[in-house]
N, C-alpha and C positions, 0 to 999 in steps of 0.2 A: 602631115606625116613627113618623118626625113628621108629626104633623098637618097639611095642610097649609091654610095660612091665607091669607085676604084683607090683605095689606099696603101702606098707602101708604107710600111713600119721600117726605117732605118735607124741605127743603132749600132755602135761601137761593140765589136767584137771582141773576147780577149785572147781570140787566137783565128786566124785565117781560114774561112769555110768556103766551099761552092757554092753559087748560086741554087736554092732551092733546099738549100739545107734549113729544116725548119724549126731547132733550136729548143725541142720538145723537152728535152731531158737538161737542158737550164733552165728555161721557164717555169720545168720542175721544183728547182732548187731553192727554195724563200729565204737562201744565202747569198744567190747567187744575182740571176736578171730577173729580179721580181719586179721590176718596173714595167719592164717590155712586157710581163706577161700580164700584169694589169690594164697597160694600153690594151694589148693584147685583144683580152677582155672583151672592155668596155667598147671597142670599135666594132666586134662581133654583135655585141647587144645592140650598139644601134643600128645595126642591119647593112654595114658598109663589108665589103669585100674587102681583103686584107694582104699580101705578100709583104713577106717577113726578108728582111737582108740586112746582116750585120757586116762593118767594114772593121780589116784591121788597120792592113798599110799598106792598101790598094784599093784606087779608086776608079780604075776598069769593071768590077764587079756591076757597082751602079749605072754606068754607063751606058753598060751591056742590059741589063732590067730596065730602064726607062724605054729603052730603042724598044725592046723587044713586049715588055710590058707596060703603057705609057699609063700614069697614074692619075688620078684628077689633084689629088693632093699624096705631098711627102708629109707621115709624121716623121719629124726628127727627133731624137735623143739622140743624135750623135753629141757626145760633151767630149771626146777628145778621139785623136786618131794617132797611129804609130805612137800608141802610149802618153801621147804628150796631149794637154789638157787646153793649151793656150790655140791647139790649131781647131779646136772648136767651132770658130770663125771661118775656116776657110773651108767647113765643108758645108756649113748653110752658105757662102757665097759660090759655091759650084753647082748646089741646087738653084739658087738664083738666076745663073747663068744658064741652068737648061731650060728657065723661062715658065718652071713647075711652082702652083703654088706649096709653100710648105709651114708647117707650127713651128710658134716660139719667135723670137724676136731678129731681127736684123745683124749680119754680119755687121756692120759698124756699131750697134751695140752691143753683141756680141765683143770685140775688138774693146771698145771703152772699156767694160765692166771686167774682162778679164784684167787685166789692164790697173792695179791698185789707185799706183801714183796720179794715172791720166785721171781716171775716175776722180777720185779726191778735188784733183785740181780746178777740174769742170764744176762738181758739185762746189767748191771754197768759191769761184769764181760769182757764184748765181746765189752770194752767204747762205748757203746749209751747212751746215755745224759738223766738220770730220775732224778726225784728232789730225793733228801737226806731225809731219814726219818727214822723212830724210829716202833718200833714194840709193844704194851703193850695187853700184857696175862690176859686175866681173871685171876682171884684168886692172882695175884701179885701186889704188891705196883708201884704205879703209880708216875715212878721218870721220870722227863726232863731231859735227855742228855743235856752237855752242847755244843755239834756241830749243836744241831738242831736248826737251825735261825728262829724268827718269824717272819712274821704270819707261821702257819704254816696250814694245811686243816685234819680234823681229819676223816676218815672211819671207815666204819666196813672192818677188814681184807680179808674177804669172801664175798665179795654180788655184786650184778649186778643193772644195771640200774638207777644208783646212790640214790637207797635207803639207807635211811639214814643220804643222805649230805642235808643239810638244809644250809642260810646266817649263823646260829648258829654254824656251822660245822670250821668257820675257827676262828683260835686261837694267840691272839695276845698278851697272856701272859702266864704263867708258869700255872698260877692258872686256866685260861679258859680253858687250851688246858686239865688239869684235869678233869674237869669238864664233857668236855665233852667227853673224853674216857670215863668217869666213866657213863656216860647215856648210849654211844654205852655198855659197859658192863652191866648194869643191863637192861635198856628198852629192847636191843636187843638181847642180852645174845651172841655177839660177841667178839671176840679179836678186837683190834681195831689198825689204821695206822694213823700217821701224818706224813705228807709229805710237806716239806719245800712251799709255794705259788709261782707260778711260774708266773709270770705276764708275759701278753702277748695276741695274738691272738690263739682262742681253732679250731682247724681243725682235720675233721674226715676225716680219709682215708684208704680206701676199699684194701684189697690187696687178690688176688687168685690166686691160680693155688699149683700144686705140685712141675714139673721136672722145668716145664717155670712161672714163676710167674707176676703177673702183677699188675701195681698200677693204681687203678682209679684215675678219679678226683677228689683234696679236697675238701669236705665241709665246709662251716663256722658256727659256732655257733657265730650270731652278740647279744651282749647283753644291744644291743635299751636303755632306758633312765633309768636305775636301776640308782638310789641316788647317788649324791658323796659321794666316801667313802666306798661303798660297795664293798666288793671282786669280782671280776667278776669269776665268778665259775658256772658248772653247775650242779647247784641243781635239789634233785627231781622235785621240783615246774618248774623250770626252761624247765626242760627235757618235762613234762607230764602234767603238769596244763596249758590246754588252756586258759585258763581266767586270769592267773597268766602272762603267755606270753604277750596275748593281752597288759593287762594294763603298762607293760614295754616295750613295743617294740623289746620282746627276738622274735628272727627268725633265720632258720635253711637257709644258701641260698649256693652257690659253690662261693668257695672261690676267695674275690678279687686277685688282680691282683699280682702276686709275679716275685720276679725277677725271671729270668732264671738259676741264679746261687742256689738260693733259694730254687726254686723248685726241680733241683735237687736233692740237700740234702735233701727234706722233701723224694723227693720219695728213695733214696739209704738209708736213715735211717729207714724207713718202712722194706724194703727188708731185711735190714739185723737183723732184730727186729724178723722180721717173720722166717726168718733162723735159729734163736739162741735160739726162742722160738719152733722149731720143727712142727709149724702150715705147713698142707698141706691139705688144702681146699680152706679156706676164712677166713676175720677178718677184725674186724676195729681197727685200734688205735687211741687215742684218743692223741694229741699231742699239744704241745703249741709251738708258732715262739715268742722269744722274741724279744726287739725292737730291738736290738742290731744283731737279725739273728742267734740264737743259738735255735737247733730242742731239745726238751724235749718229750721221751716219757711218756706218763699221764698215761696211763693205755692200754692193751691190751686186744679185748675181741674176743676170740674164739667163740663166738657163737653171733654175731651180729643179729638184725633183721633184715627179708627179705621180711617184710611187701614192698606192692608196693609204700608205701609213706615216706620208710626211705629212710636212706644214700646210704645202698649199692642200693637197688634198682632204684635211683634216678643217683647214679654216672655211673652206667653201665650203663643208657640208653643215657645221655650224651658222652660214648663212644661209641652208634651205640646199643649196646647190648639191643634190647627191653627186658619185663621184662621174659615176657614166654620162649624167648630163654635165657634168665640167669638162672631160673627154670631148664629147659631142661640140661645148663651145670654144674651145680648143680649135678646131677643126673648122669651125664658119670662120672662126678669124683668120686664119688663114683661104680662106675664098674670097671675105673681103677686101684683105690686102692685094 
């Protein structure tokens, strides 16, 4: 029988509450914090005690709940604070320093994986296969490399959930891919990444554990009747705009059929992705198979969602793992650590 434990549920706010404010009429909302309320959940089912605290952009709140209610474990979802995505990092490293165990993966991977450029370079370093790309700084002259081949896909350096990436995002001249660094620099007030376009098929795949690691099942991102000629990319719209999906046939399904030799290497280049980036929780990478059978990894994200209707939660229960007991192993791993 589990244990059952004192758990706070922290979590990124999208507006400044009190302590004890308990968030019932978001939780409501399956627009809204449908994640929280799925942890929510599934912590209640496994019979742990639960105190809910969302931060905006004050971290006195927590401070004051630890002192007053001390937790045996923090679940976190916090993935960004005062709006911004990249400080992600520094709020699992203040749980860290109150010496509380807590879910999800490490401020310094945290830090890498937000991180494009770093990322890349670690994973190129350790040869896993990322596209080739260029880095351009706020406040500096916006020059083309001449290694970098077009099209090429233009980001913000720091951000999650592919905000930012737009069909406008991919760049098939010298002057466009300007352009639109120069928008992610002033609209966004980010540094900004282009990364060579890696055509292909985009598969999402879940990988956890610490000492023993494991690879879920891939997902696919199929992207249905988008125009000839369009990049096949996924954009916010892509990711998050129901009605944007709808109208093109974008859909999220577990990935067709791959060879055996294939799959393989999708899953031994995850592993070693997830080793070389010092991840020991969970993550998903986002990866392209080109035609030819060459693994590209896309991007790394340490802090995936674990809403009941994403990938990870979707690929663990295709391996047996329903969602509550994914929750539940969630939660030993951070006791182990």
């Amino acid at each position: 029988m589990k244990k059952a434990l004192k758990i706070l549920l922290l979590f990124n706010s999208p507006s400044a509450q009190p302590r004890g404010y308990e968030y019932k009429e978001e939780f409501a909302d399956p627009e809204n914090m449908y994640t929280e309320n799925d942890i929510h959940r599934a912590l209640l089912v496994n019979g742990h005690g639960v105190r809910v605290l969302g931060l905006f952009n004050d971290i006195a709140p927590l401070l004051e709940e630890v002192r007053e209610f001390p937790p045996d474990v923090i679940f976190n979802l916090v993935d960004m604070f005062n709006e911004k995505a990249q400080w992600d990092k520094n709020a699992a490293a203040l749980i860290e320093m109150l010496g509380i165990p807590f879910t999800g993966c490490s401020p310094v991977s945290l830090m890498l994986c937000n991180n494009k450029a770093m990322s890349k370079k670690i994973l190129s370093y350790h040869r896993i296969k990322v596209p080739h790309f260029e880095t351009f700084d706020r406040g500096r002259r916006v020059q083309v490399g001449k290694k970098l081949k077009l099209p090429a896909v233009v980001k913000p350096l720091c951000e999650e959930a592919s905000r930012g990436i737009s069909q406008a995002s991919v760049a098939d001249s010298a002057e466009a891919l300007e352009e639109r660094v120069k928008f992610i620099h002033q609209k966004m007030e980010m540094d900004a990444i282009a990364e060579e376009y890696v055509d292909g098929r985009e598969l999402y795949v879940t990988v956890m554990g610490r000492k023993k690691i494991e690879v879920f099942p891939a997902r696919e991102l199929l992207f249905g009747e988008l125009p000839e000629g369009e990049p096949r990319i996924a954009t916010y719209k892509a990711k998050w705009d129901d009605a944007y999906r709808q109208r093109w046939g974008i859909k999220s399904v577990f990935a067709g059929k791959l060879s055996e030799e294939l799959e393989r290497q999708v899953s031994e280049t995850c592993k070693r992705a997830y080793r070389a980036l010092g991840l020991d929780a969970y993550a998903r990478f986002d990866i392209r198979v080109t035609p030819d059978g060459q693994v590209f990894i896309i991007e790394a994200n340490a802090n995936p969602c674990l809403a009941r209707i994403d990938e990870m939660a979707q690929s663990a229960e295709k391996l047996g793992l329903a969602y509550d007991a994914l929750v539940q192993r969630v939660v030993e791993m951070a006791l182990e650590r």
